[in-house]
N, C-alpha and C positions, 0 to 999 in steps of 0.2 A: 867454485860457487861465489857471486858476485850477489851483493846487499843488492835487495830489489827496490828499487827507486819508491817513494812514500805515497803513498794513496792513490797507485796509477789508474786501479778498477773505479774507486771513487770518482778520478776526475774524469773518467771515460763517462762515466752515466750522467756527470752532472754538467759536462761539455760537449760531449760529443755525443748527434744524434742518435735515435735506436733505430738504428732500420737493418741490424742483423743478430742472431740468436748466437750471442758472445759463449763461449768455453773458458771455464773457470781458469786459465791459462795465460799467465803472463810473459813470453815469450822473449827470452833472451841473444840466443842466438840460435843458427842451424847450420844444417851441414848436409850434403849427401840426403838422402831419404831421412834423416832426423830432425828434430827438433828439438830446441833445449830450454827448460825454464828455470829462474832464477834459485831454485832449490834444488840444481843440479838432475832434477829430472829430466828423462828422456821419452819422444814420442817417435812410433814411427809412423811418417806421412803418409796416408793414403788416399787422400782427398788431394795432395798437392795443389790447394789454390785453387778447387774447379779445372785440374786436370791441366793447368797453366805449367805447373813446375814440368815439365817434359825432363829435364835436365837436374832433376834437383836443387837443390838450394845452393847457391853458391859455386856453379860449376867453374873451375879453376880458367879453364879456356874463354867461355866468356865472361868472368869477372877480367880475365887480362886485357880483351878486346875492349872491353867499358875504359879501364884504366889508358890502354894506349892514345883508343880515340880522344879519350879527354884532355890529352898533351896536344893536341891540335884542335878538335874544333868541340863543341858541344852542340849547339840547337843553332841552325841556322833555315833560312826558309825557301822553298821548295823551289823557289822562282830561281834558286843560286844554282848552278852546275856541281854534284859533287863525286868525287868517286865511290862512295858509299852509298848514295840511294843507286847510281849510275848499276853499282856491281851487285845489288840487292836484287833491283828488277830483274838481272840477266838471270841471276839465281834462281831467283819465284821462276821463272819463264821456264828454265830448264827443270825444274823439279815438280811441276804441274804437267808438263807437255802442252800451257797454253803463252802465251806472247807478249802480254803488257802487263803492267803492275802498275796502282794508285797504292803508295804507303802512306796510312793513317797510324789512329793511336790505339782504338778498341773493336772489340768485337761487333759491338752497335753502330759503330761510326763504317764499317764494314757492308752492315745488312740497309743502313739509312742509305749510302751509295749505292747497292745492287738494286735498291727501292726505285732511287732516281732513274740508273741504267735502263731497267727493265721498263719504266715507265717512256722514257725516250724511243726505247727500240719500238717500244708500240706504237707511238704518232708516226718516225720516221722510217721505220722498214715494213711491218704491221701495217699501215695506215689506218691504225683504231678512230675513230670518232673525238672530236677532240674533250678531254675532262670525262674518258667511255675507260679508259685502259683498266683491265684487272688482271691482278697479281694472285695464282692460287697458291697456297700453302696450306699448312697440313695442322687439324685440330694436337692439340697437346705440346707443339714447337717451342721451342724457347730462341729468339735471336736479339735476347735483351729488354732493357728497360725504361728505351724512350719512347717517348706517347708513341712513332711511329712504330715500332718492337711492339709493343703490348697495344695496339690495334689490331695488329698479326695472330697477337696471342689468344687462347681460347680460354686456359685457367683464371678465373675472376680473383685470388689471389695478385695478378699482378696488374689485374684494368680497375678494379673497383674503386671510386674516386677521383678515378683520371679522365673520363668523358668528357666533351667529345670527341668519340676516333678518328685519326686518319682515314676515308673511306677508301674502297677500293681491291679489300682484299676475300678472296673467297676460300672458303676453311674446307676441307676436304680430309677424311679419315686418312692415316698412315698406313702405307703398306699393303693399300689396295687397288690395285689398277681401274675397274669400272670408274669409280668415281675420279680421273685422273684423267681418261679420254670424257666424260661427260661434262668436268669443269671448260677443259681445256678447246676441246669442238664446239661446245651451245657456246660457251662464251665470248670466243675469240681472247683470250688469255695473251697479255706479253708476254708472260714468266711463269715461272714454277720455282719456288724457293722452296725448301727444303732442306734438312740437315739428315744425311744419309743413314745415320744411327741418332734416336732422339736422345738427348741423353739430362735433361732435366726434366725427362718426364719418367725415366728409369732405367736407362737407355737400352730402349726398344729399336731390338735388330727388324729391318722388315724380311720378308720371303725372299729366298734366293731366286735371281733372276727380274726383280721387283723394279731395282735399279735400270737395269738392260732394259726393261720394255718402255719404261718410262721415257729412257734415251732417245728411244724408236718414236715414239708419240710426240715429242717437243721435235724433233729432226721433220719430221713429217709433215707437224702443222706451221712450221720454222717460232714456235715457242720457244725461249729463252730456258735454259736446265741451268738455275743457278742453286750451288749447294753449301749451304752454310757447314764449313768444315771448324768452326773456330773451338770447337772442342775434340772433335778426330780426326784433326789434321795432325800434323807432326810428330806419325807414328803411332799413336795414342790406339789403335784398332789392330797393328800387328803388319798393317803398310803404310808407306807415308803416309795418302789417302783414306781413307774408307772408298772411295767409290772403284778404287787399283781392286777392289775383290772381285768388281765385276766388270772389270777393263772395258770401263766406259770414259770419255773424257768430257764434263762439263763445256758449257760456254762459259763460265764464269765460277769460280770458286775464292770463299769468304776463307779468311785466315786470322786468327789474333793467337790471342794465348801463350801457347809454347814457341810461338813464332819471337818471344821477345826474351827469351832464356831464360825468366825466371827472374829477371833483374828490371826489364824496363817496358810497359803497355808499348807493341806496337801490333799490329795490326795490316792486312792487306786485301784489297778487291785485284784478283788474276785473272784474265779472259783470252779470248780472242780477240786477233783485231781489229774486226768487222764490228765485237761489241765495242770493244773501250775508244774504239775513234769515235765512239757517240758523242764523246763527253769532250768539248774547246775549253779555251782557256774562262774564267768565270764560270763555270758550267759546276764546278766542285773544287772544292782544296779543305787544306787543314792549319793551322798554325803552325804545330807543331808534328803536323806528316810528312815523315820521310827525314827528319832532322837527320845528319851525321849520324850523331852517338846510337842512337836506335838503329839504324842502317847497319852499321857495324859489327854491333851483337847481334842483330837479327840475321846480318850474313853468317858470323860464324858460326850462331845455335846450328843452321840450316850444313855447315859442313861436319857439325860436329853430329848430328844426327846422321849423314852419310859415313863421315868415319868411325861413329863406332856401333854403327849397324843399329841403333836402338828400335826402329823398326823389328826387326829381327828379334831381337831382347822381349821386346812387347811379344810377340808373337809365341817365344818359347815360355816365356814363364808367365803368361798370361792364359794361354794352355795347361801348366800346372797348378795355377791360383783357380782356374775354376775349377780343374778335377778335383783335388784337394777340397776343394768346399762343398761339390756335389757330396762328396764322402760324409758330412755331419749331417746326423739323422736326428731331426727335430719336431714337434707337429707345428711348431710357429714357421715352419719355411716353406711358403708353395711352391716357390723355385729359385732356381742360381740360373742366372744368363751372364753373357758376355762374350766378346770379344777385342782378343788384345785382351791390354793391362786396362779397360773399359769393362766394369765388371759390376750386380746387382742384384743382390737376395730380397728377392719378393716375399710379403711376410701375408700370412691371414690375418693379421689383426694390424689396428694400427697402434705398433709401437715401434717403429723406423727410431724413433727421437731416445726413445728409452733404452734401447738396442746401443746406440752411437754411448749416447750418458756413459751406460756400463763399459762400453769396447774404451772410453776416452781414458776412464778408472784401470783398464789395465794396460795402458799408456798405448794404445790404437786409434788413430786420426780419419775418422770417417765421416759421408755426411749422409743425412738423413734425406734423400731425392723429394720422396711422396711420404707423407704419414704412415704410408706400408714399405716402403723401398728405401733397403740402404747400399751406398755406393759404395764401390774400393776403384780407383783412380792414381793408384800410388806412380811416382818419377820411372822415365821407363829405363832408368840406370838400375833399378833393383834387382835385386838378386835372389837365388832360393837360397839362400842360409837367412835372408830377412822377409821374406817372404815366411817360412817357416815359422821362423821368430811371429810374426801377427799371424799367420795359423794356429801357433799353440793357446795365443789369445782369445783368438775369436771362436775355438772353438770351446774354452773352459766360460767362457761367457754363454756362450748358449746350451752347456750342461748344467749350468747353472739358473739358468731359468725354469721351471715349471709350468 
């Protein structure tokens, strides 16, 4: 147990902006699925970062990768040859089954490219009308929170104040095909963005088979299937993918998150390469995308998720975390959904936030999705002996409600 540094909640409120609902938790170190704060208490993760920690905290393999890269190079810019971004893309490429890679820094920086992309393929392959191209996506989405993201978005939590939007984009219900061929035929649509499991809206699985026909509709009309994975990608659903459930293959899939081990924002737009030669040189870049040091660890997260199967791991104990929680019989719960270690008890009332408070009090890391939905997203290294362990939690928490 280490003295906690003096007034750090203090000077968080009185320097640093509010634009997130802080946990009474001052945060010393972590490890694995845990967390440590400076009175020696321990948490076990289940939110990891918005699903970011794939690897846990401190995964030995890529904190080594971070270290070695750093005896050579650190941030250097994209215009340089290196063998790190060089051996990244080949990776993205073989582990998507599509062909080129733009490495950025965030999820946003991700969906603002497939924006650009999708808008190109419409003038250029398309021949949309020029300042005509529209982009459908799906009411309740999240792919961030730049003015262009939250013009996408339908929740007035994250546009109210920020007007006026980027135009262009047509909102279309999740997880139903009619309205999918009606945006995409009346309109002549370049793209279809999408995130294949919503998952900051509670993450809402669509109908099986939802995926596969939508495939067939953008194949058909030659629409653009771009699918923002940067939350169920890398393994996080129980396959690499989410879209491997219905062995479809994108023109274009978004990546950030667990793409960057848990130690560093990196981020990727993957396609084919009819799409990504849309884009010459000035057409997009980043500062700091595709630097070395990020290249590095995002290669090795990427073998370290093949070598130790965590796919697989998601899929088995992401299978017992929801049987396991279908088992507590409450009247606050209208349901447990999930897939993979991607998992959401929908409540009747809204108390998501009150719910998280108590699970935090008996040292459970959860986040509140919607005022009625709470997540469990925990590192897809865990295991059922910690798995159990926030079992026995979360279930004396909800006997304990009334």
């Amino acid at each position: 147990m280490t003295t906690i540094p003096e007034n750090i909640i203090e000077k968080t409120h009185k320097f640093a902006a509010s634009i997130y609902h802080n946990l009474p938790i001052v945060v010393e170190w972590a490890d694995g699925v845990w967390v440590y704060d400076y009175d020696g208490r321990y948490y076990l993760d289940m939110m990891a970062n918005w699903s970011a920690l794939v690897f846990g905290h401190r995964h030995p393999r890529l904190v080594k990768a971070l270290v070695d890269q750093l005896q050579r190079t650190g941030v250097m810019p994209a215009m340089f040859y290196t063998a790190e971004r060089a051996g990244l893309c080949e990776k993205l490429a073989d582990l998507t089954s599509l062909d080129k890679a733009i490495i950025l820094n965030s999820g946003v920086e991700a969906f603002e490219a497939a924006v650009k992309i999708a808008r190109r393929w419409g003038y250029e392959i398309r021949h949309l009308p020029n300042n005509r191209a529209k982009i459908v996506v799906c009411k309740n989405a999240f792919h961030g929170r730049s003015v262009t993201a939250v013009s996408a978005a339908s929740d007035e939590k994250y546009r109210k104040g920020f007007s006026p939007f980027t135009p262009g984009f047509l909102k279309i219900p999740f997880g139903k095909i009619e309205p999918v061929e009606e945006a995409i035929i009346c309109y002549d649509a370049a793209a279809f963005i999408l995130e294949p499991v919503q998952g900051e809206a509670g993450v809402i699985i669509p109908p099986a088979g939802y995926l596969k026909r939508v495939r067939e509709i953008c194949t058909e009309t030659r629409t653009l299937l771009i699918l923002d994975e940067v939350q169920t990608g890398m393994g996080r659903t129980g396959k690499n993918f989410a879209y491997e459930h219905e062995e479809i293959r994108p023109d274009v899939v978004l990546l950030g998150k667990g793409l960057g081990g848990g130690l560093l924002p990196v981020s990727a737009v993957v396609g084919k390469s009819v799409v990504m030669s849309l884009l010459d040189p000035g057409s997009h870049g980043s500062t700091f995308g595709g630097n070395p040091l990020a290249c590095a660890v995002a290669s090795e997260a990427i073998d370290v998720l093949n070598d130790q199967q965590l796919a697989g791991n998601s899929s088995k104990m992401g299978t017992y975390f929801l049987e396991e929680l279908r088992k507590i019989e409450h009247p606050l719960i209208e349901e447990v959904r999930g897939i993979g270690l991607f998992i959401a008890i929908e409540l009747n009332k809204n108390k998501a936030r009150a719910v998280c408070d108590l699970l935090f009090k008996k040292q459970v890391l959860c986040l509140p999705r919607k005022e009625h939905i709470i997540s469990f997203a925990p590192p897809l290294i865990i295991n059922k002996d910690q798995i159990d362990w926030g079992l026995k939690r979360i279930r004396s928490v909800f006997e304990g409600i009334v």
